[in-house]
C-alpha positions in Angstrom: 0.0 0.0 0.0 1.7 3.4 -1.4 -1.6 5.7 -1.1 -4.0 6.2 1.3 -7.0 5.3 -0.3 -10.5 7.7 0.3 -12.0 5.7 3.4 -9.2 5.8 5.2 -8.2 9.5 5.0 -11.9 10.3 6.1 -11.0 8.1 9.0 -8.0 10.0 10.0 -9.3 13.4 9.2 -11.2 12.6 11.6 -9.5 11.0 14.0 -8.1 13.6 16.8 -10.9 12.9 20.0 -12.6 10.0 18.8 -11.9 6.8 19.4 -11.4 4.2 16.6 -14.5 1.3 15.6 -12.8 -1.9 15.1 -13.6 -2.0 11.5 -12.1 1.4 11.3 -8.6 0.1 12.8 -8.9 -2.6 9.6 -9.8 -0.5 6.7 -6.5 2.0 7.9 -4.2 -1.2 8.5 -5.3 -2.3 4.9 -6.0 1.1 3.4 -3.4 3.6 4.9 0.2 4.5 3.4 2.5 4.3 6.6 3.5 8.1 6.2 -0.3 9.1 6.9 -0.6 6.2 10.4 2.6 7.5 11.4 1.7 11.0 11.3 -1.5 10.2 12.8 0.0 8.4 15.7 2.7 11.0 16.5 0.2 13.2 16.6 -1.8 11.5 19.2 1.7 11.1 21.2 2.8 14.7 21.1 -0.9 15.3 22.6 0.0 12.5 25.6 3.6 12.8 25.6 4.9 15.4 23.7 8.5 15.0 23.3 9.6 13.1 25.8 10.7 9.6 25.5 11.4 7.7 28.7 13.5 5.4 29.5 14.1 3.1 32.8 17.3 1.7 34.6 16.7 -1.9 34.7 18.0 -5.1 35.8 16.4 -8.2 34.2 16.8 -11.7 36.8 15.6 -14.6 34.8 15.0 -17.3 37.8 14.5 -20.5 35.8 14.2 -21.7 32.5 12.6 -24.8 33.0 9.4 -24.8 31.8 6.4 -27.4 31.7 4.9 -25.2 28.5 6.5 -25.9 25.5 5.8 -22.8 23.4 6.8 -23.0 19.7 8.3 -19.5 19.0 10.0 -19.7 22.5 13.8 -20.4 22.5 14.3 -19.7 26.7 12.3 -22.6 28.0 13.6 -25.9 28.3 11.6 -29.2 29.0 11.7 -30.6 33.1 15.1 -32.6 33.3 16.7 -30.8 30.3 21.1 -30.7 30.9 20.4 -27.1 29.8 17.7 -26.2 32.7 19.2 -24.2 35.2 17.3 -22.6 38.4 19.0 -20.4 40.3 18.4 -20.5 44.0 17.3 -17.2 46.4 20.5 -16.6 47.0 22.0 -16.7 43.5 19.5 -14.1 43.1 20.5 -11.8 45.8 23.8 -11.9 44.8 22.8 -11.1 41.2 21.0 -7.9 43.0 23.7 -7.2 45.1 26.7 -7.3 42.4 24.5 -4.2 41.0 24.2 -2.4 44.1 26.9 0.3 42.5 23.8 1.2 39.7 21.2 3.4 40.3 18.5 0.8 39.0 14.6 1.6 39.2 13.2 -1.2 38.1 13.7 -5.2 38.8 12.3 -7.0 35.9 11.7 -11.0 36.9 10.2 -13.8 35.1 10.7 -17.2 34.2 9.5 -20.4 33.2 6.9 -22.5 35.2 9.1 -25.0 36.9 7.0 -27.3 38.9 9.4 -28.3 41.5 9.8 -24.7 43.0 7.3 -24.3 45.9 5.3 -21.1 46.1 7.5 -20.5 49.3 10.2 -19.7 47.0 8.9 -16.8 45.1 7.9 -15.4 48.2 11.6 -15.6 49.6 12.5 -14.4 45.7 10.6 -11.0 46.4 11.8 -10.6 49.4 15.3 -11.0 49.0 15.0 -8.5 46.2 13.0 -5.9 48.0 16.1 -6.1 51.1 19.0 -5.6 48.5 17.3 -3.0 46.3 14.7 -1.7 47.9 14.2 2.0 45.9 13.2 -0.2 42.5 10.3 -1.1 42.0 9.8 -5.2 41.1 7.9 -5.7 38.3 7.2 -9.7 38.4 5.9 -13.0 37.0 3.9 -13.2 34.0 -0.2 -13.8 34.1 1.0 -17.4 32.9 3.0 -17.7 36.4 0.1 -16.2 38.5 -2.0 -18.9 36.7 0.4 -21.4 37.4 1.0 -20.7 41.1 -2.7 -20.6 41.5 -3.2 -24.1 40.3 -0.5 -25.7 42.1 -1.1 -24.2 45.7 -5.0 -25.0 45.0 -5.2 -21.3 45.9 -7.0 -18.2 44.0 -5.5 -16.1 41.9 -6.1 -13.3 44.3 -4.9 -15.1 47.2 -1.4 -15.4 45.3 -1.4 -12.1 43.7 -2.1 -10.5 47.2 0.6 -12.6 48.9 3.0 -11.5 45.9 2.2 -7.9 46.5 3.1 -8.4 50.6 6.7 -9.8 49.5 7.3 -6.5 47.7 5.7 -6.8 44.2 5.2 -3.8 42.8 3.3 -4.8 39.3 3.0 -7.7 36.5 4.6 -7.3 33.2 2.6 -8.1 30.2 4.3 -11.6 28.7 2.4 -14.5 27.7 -0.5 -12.9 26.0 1.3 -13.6 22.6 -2.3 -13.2 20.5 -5.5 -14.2 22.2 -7.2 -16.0 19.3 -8.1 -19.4 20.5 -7.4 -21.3 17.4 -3.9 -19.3 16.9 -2.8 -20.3 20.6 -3.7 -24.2 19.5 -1.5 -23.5 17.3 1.5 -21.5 19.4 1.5 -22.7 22.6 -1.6 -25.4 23.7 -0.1 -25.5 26.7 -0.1 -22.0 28.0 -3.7 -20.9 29.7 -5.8 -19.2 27.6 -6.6 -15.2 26.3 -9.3 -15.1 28.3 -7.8 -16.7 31.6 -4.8 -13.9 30.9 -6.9 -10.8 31.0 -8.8 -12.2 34.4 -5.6 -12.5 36.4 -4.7 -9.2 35.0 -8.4 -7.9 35.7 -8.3 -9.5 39.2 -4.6 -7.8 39.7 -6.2 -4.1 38.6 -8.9 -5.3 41.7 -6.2 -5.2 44.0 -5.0 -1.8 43.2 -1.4 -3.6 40.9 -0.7 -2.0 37.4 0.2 -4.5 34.7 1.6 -4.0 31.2 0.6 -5.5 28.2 2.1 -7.2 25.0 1.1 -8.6 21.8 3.5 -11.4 19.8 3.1 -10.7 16.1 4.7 -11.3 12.9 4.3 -14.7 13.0 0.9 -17.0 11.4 -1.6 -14.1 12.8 -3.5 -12.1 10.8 -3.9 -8.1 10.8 -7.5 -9.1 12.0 -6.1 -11.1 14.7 -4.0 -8.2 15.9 -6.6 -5.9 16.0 -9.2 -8.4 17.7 -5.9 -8.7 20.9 -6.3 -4.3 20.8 -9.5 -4.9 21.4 -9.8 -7.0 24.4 -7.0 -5.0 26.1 -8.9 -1.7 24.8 -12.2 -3.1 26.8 -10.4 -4.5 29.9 -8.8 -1.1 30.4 -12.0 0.4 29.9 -13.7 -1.7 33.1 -10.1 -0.8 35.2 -7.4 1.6 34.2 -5.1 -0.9 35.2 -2.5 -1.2 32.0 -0.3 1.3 32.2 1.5 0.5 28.7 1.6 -1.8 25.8 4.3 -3.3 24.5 4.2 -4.4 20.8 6.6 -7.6 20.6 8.0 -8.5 17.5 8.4 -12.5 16.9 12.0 -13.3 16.7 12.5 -16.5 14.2 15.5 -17.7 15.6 16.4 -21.1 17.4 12.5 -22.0 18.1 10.0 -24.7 16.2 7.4 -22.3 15.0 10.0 -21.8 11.5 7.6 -18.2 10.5 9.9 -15.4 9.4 9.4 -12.5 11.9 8.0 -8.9 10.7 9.5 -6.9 8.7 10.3 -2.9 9.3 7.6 -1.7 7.6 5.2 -3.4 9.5 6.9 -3.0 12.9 5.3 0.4 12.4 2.7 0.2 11.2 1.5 -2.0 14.2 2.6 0.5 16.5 0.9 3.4 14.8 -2.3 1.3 14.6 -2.1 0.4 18.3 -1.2 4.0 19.2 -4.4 5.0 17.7 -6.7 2.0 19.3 -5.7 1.8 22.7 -6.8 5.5 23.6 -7.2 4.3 27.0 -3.8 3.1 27.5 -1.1 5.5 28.4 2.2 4.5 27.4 3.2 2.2 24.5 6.8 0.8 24.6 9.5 0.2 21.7 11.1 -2.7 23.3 14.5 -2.1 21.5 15.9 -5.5 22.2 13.4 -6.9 20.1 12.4 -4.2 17.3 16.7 -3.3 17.2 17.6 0.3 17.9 17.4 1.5 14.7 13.2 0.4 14.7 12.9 1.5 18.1 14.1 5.1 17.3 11.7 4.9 14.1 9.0 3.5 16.6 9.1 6.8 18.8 7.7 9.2 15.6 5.0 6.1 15.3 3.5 6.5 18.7 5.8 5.2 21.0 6.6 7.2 24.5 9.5 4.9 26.3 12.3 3.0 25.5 12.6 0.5 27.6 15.7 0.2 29.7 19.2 -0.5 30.2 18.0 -4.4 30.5 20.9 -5.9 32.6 21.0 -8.8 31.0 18.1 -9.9 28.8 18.2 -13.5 27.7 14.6 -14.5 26.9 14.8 -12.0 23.4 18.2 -13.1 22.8 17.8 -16.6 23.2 15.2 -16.8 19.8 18.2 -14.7 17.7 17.5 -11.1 18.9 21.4 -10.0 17.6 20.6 -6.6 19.9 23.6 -5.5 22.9 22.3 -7.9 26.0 22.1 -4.5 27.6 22.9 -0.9 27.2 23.9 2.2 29.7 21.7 4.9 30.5 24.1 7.3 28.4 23.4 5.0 25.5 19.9 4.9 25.8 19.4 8.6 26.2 22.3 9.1 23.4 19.9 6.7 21.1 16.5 8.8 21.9 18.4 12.2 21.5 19.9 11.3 18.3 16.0 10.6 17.1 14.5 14.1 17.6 13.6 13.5 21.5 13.9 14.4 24.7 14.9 11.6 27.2 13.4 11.4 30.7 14.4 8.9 33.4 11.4 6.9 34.5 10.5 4.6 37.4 9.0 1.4 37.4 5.4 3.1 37.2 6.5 6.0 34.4 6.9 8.4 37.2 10.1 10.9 36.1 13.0 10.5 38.5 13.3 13.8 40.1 16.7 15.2 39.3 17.6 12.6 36.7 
């Protein structure tokens, strides 16, 4: 698509204070050059955002990769009594923490895979020795998938687990495992994982208890555009029932070292999904160009197609980079606010809830 066709210029001339009908979001993804979304979309983020692009010091702590699911664009996981499962104990992880303690981190980033043998005791003790060797970041913790998990092991709520979480010092839930909420697609991806709809209740029963959560979309993979648009939507209406999300993280399928064998998006369509779900969500806040995934270049691209943050330093990613993502495992602060300066924006240091870091 070169030109914007009629239907969907009248659609963006009259976009600015209305929010977009589904059908809508499909006749500009079909209809719509990427010049004319993009322009749409930064428009909508000057209004929210206006030049600032924020970014977040980071630490990422990757507990176990041993995982019951068997997820075919995932690269991380590795079956129960794989040679290459590794778990690291509580105080492997406090020493991780601690070898950091000379970086001014905001943000703990933990997740991993659902490893039956750990005991729920041992996420509890996770959080905790986290919250005593950093506790000025925030912890941003365990995937829906995990909540799930925990919940049907213990024979306990979802609540109950979230709630005893949040008293070890968790702060929020990041948005992994949605991947794409059709049913018939997930058959496909990952049967084993719990389903779309049993994702947005644990995130609808965390936004209950007064926890913000993130949200992602995997795409680029055997989805369709209507698919994509159908996951905005279910987001778009559980934010309109809580206000929970605070930002939504467009993830880009890496095609490297995993089963599912699809070819991964290109650049062209990198942004045109995150103009077209700058545009949808209206309700959510922030949306995210996850740089170890899109690659800088894209990322920088990404913030004059809606995107507001950056991400973070991400010391050290490995879920991304395991699947062939050939970004740096991590960058400095200077880097990152070199990389949004050098795109036409103004970097702001963020916390773990997008709050600027006074005197950053």
């Amino acid at each position: 698509m070169h030109e914007t066709t009629a239907a969907a210029r009248r659609i963006l001339d009259d976009l600015p204070g209305r929010r977009l009908s589904r059908d809508e979001a499909m006749t500009l993804a079909d209809q719509a050059s990427l010049h004319d979304l993009c322009a749409a979309a930064m428009a909508d983020r000057l209004r929210r955002h206006g030049r600032a692009a924020y970014y977040v010091f980071n630490q990422h702590i990757n507990f176990t990769n041993e995982c019951v699911n068997a997820c075919r664009f995932c690269a991380f996981g590795k079956r129960p009594g794989s040679p290459d499962a590794v778990t690291h104990t509580v105080a492997e992880i406090r020493a991780m923490v601690r070898a950091k303690r000379d970086q001014t981190v905001r943000e703990t980033h933990i997740v991993g895979g659902l490893n039956p043998k750990l005991p729920f005791s041992y996420y509890v003790e996770l959080l905790q020795a986290v919250s005593e060797e950093r506790p000025e970041a925030g912890i941003k913790a365990f995937t829906a998938v995990e909540v799930a998990h925990l919940a049907d092991v213990e024979g306990r709520s979802e609540a109950d687990i979230l709630t005893a979480l949040m008293q070890a010092g968790l702060l929020m839930l990041p948005g992994g495992g949605a991947e794409v909420f059709s049913p018939a697609l997930r058959a496909k991806l990952c049967p084993e994982k719990i389903s779309g709809e049993r994702w947005l209740s644990v995130h609808e029963t965390a936004h209950g208890l007064g926890m913000n959560t993130n949200a992602t979309m995997l795409f680029g993979h055997i989805e369709a555009v209507a698919d994509r648009i159908d996951h905005l939507d279910a987001l778009r209406q559980l934010q309109d029932k809580t206000g929970g999300f605070l930002c939504f993280i467009p993830l880009p399928y890496q095609p490297g070292n995993n089963a599912l064998s699809a070819r991964g998006p290109g650049g062209v369509d990198y942004l045109r999904t995150m103009a077209i779900s700058r545009l949808y969500l209206d309700n959510i806040p922030h949306l995210k160009a996850y740089w170890v995934m899109a690659g800088i270049k894209a990322a920088q691209m990404a913030l004059w197609a809606g995107a507001d943050d950056f991400d973070g330093t991400l010391i050290e990613e490995r879920v991304g980079h395991a699947a062939g993502a050939d970004t740096p495992k991590g960058l400095t602060a200077a880097q990152l606010r070199q990389a949004i300066v050098m795109a036409g924006f103004t970097p702001v240091e963020r916390d773990a809830r997008f709050a600027p870091v006074a005197g950053a």
